[in-house]
N, C-alpha and C positions, 0 to 999 in steps of 0.2 A: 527335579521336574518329574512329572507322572508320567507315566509309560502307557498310554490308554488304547495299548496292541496287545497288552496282557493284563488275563483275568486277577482281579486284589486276591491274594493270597491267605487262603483262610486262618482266621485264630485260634480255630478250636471250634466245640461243642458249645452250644450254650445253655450256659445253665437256666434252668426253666424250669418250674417247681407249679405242679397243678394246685389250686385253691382247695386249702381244707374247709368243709362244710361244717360247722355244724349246725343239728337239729334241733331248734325250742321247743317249745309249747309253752301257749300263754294261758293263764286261769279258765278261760273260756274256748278250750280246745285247738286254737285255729297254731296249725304248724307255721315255725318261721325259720326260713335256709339261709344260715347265716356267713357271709364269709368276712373276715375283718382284713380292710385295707387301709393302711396309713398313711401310704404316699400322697395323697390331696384331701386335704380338707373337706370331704362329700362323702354324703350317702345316696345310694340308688335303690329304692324301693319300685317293687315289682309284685302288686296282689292280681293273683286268678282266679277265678270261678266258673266251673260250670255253667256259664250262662252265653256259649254262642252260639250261631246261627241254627245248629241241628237241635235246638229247643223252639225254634219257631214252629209257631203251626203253619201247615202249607197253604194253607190261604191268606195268612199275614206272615208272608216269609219277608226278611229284613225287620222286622221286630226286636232281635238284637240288637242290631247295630245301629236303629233308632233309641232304644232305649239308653245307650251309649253315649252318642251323640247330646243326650238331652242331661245323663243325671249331674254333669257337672252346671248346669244353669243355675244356679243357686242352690244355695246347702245352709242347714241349720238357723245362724241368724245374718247369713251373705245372701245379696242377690246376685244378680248372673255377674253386674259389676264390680262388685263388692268384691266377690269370689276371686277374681281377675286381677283387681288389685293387688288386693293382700300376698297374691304367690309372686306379684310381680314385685313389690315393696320384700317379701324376703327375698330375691333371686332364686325363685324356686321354679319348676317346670314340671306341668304335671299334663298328661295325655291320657289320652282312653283307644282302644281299638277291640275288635272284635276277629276272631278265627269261626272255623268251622264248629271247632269242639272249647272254645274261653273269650271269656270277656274279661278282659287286660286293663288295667289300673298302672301308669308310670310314675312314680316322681324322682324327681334330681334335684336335692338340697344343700346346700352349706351347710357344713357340722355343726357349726353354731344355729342355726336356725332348723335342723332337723326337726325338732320336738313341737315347732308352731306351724311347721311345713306339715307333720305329719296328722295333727288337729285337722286342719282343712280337708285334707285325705278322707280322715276319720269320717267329717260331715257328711262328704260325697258318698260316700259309701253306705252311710246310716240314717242321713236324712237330708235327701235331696227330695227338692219344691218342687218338679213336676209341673207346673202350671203352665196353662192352655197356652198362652200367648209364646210362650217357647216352644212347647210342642209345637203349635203351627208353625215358625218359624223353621224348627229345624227341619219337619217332614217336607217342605217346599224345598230347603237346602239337596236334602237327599233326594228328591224325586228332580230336581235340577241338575246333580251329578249322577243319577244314571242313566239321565236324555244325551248327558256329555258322553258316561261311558260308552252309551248304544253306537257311537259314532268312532271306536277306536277298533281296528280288526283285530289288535293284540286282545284285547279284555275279550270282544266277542269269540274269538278261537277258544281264548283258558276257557270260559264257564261253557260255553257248548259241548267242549271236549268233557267236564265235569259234569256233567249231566247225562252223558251219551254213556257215561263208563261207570256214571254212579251213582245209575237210575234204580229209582225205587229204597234206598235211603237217604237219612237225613243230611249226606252231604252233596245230595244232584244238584243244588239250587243256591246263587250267589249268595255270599254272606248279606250285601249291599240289600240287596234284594229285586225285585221287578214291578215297574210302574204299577203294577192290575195289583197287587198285593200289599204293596206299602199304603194305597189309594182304602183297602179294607182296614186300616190301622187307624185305633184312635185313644185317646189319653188313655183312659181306662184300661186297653189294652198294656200300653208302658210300664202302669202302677202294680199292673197283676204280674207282669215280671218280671219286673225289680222284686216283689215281694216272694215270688215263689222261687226264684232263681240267682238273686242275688245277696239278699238280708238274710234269707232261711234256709241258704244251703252253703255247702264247705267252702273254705277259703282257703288260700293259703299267700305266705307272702315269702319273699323273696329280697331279702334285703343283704345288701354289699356295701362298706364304710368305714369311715373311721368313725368307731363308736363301739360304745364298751357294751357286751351283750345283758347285762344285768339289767344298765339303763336304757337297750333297747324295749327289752319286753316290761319293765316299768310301764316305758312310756305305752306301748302295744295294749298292755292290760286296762291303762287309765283311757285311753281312746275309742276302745274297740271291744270294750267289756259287755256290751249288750249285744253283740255277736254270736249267737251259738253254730259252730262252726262244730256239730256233731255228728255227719251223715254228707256222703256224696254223691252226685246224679249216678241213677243207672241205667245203663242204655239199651235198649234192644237193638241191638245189629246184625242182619246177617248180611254179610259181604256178596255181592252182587254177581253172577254169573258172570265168566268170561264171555264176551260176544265171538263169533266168527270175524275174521278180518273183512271192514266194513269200511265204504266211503261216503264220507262225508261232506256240504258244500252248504256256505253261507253267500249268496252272492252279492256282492259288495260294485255296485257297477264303477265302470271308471278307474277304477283302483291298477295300480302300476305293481304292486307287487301281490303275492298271496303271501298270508300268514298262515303256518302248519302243525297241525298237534298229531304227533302218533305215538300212540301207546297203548296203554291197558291197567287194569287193577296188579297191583301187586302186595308183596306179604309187608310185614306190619316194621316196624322199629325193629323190634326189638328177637327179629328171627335171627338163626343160629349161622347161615349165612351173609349177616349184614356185612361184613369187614371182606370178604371175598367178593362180595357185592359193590362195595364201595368202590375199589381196587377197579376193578371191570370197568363200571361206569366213567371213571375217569379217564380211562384208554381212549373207550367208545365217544364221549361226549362230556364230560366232565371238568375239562381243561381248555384253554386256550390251543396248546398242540395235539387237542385229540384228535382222535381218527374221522368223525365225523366234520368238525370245522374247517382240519387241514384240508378234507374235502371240496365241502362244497365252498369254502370261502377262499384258500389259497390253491386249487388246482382247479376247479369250474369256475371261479369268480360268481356265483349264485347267490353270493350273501355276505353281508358284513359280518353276521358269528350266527351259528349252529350249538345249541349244548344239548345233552341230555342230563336227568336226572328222577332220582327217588327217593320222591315228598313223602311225608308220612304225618297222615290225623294218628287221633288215639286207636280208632278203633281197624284202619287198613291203611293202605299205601298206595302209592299210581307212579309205573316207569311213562315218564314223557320224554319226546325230545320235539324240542323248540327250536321255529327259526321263522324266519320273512327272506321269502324270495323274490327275485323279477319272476314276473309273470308268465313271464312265455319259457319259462325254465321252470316251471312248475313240476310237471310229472317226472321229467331228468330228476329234477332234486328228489323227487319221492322214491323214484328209484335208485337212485345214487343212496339213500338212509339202509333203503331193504338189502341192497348190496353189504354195505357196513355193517349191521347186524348179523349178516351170514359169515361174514367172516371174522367176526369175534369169533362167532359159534364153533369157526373151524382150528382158529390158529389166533394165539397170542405167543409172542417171542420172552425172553426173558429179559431183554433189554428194556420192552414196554411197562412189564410189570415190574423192575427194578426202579425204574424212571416215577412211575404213577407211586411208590410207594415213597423216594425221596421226598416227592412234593407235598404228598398228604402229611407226610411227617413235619418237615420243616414247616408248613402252613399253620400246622395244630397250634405254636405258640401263639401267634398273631391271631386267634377266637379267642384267646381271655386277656385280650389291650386295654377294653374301657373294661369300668364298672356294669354298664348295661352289659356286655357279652358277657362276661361273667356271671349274672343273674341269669340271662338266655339260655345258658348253657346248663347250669344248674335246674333251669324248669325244665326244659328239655327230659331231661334224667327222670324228675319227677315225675313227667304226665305218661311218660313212656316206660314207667315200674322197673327201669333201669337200676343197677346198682353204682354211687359214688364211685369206688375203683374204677370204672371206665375211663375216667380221666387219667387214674395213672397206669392203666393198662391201657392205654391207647395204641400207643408208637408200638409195644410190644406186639398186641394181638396185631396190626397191620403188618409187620417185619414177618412174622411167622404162618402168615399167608404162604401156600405152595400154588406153585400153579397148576395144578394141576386144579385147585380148587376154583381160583380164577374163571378157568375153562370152563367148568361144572356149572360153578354161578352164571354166566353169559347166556348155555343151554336153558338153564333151565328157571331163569327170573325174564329170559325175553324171548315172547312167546310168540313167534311170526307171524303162525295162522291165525293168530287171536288178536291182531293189532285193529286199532279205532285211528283211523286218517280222518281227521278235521282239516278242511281250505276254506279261508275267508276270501274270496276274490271275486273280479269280473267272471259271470258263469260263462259269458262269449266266448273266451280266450280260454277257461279252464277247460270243460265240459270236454271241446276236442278232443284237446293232448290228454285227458283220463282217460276217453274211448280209445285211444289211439294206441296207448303205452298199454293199459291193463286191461281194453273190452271188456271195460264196464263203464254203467255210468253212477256217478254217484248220484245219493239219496238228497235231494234237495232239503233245507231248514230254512228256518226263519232265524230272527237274530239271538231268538231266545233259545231255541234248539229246540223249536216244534217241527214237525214232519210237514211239508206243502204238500 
């Protein structure tokens, strides 16, 4: 009989062996990240390009992600049902999404039917039908889910908070995009960027499976051969001034809880403090037992979970921390965060950092389970001019964190006087306890994160 008063007694280390890459190129330039898996019978293709949302113009911002939405409507000699069919008659699964900085291509096929799973790809990619009665179709879809979005305090906090912090380039403005702007959108617009942004500029794919690499890029070269995949977007970025610590308020009347964004821009992927950074964050907010959840969720009772974290586009980064509170615990929770940041800043124990580096380590296996995380994880690398070793310098570079580094990163990636407070809530209920807590009042918005 089990004994379930004591802990199962470990077996050991597990053995765990990061995915070897390698790098193709097919006749027609376009690179392919390959990793071979035998255990199931699938392959998971993964193409990106250059083509999301910070190629929209700002007057038809969501262009992207309608163009997205639509090129899979029919392709080559399928219509939209046609199309539908055929992946559904191989058990094949294929999706579209859009980021800030790529427009993403998925498929998930049986190894037997990779090769006529990846023709239909092909199509979408090379010659998709565009026509009017889809376009209408999906632009109504889309401007129908962002009437839903305008109605969720979570969505409205993120993109206000992204806008307030990273204003004045191409990533302030939702990918989805905003009713005034999708409403300026029309076929012609799609055609010109499909054409400029996805046919005529780099690609790259990202494929994981069982399949012999020879006959991948066979097949790659016979599909995708009118591809010239010889040149990649270039961006002008310049990374957006830190603001003053600044409040923010969307008022949402009625509403029983406030949702909260505070944070700021931060440094990019792939700076030199990332792994001491990572380490930090997960003290601070990055975990179930961090310092911020154990907070506000298990010693105020203010909220079912608190995390922080830092996201990273290609071209910058943003530390946030996230959460939804009761309402009338609003400014307590804002001040209970400012609290927590200060005392990273002053003291980490070595039990914390011993503990945050366990979990990172142990967790690292369980990112390459499927096939798709394994591709994720490999594009990651790539958009980020990362080098492959990362994977198997991982556990190492986190182990050889000092704390003292820790400390350093807490100081100086979280910047107090520079923090952006975003609340979605009743102004009634908010507006006091701000004046009351901090004598100030916050900067009134709309839902879009215009100034009232």
């Amino acid at each position: 009989m089990i004994d379930r008063t004591k802990a199962p007694v470990s077996n050991g280390k597990i053995n765990f062996q990061t995915p070897e890459v390698k790098v193709l190129t097919s006749n027609s330039n376009i690179s392919i990240y390959f990793v071979k898996k035998e255990n199931l019978p699938i392959v998971y293709t993964t193409v990106i390009c250059e083509a999301g949302s910070k190629k929209d113009p700002v007057a038809k911002n969501g262009l992207a992600s309608l163009t997205s939405l639509l090129i899979d409507e029919g392709a080559g000699e399928f219509d939209a049902l046609q199309l539908s069919d055929e992946f559904e008659k191989l058990g094949s699964i294929f999706a579209s999404s859009v980021n800030h900085d790529y427009n993403n291509f998925t498929l998930l096929s049986l190894k037997d039917n990779f090769e006529s799973s990846f023709y239909l790809l092909s199509k979408i990619l090379t010659a998709p039908h565009f026509k009017q009665n889809d376009f209408d179709r999906e632009k109504k879809k889309l401007l129908d889910r962002i009437i839903q979005l305008q109605d969720e305090p979570s969505y409205i906090a993120s993109s206000v908070f992204d806008k307030i912090i990273l204003k004045n380039t191409f990533y302030e403005l939702p990918e989805i995009g905003l009713i005034s702007t999708i409403n300026n959108i029309n076929l012609d617009d799609v055609v010109k960027f499909y054409n400029d942004y996805i046919f005529n500029n780099s690609i790259k794919l990202f494929i994981v499976g069982n399949i012999n690499e020879h006959h991948l890029i066979e097949i790659v070269n016979q599909n995708l051969s009118n591809i010239e995949s010889a040149h990649s977007s270039n961006d002008n970025f310049e990374k957006p001034k830190i603001k003053e610590k600044t409040f923010y308020l969307v008022d949402k009347k009625g509403s029983a809880q406030s949702e909260l964004r505070i944070g700021h821009i931060a440094k990019t992927r792939n700076s030199e403090d990332y792994y001491p950074t990572k380490i930090m964050n997960t003290i601070l907010g990055g975990q179930f037992s961090s310092r911020i959840n154990l907070n506000l969720r298990e010693k105020k009772g203010y909220t079912y979970g608190a995390n922080s974290s830092f996201g990273y586009f290609k071209h910058t980064g943003i530390f946030e921390i996230s959460t939804a509170v009761n309402i009338d615990n609003t400014s307590d929770s804002i001040k209970e965060i400012f609290f927590e940041i200060e005392e990273i800043q002053k003291n980490i124990n070595q039990e914390e950092i011993d503990f945050a580096k366990s979990y990172l380590i142990k967790q690292f296996p369980s990112k390459f389970e499927t096939y798709s995380q394994v591709a994720k994880n490999i594009e990651s690398i790539v958009t980020h001019n990362l080098s492959f070793d990362e994977f198997n310098t991982y556990q190492s570079n986190i182990k050889n964190v000092e704390t003292n580094e820790v400390l350093k990163a807490a100081r100086e990636n979280i910047l107090n006087e520079y923090l952006t407070i975003v609340i979605v809530g009743d102004k009634q209920k908010v507006i006091p306890q701000i004046e009351k807590e901090f004598n100030i009042t916050p900067t009134e918005l709309d839902k879009e994160g215009n100034e009232i």
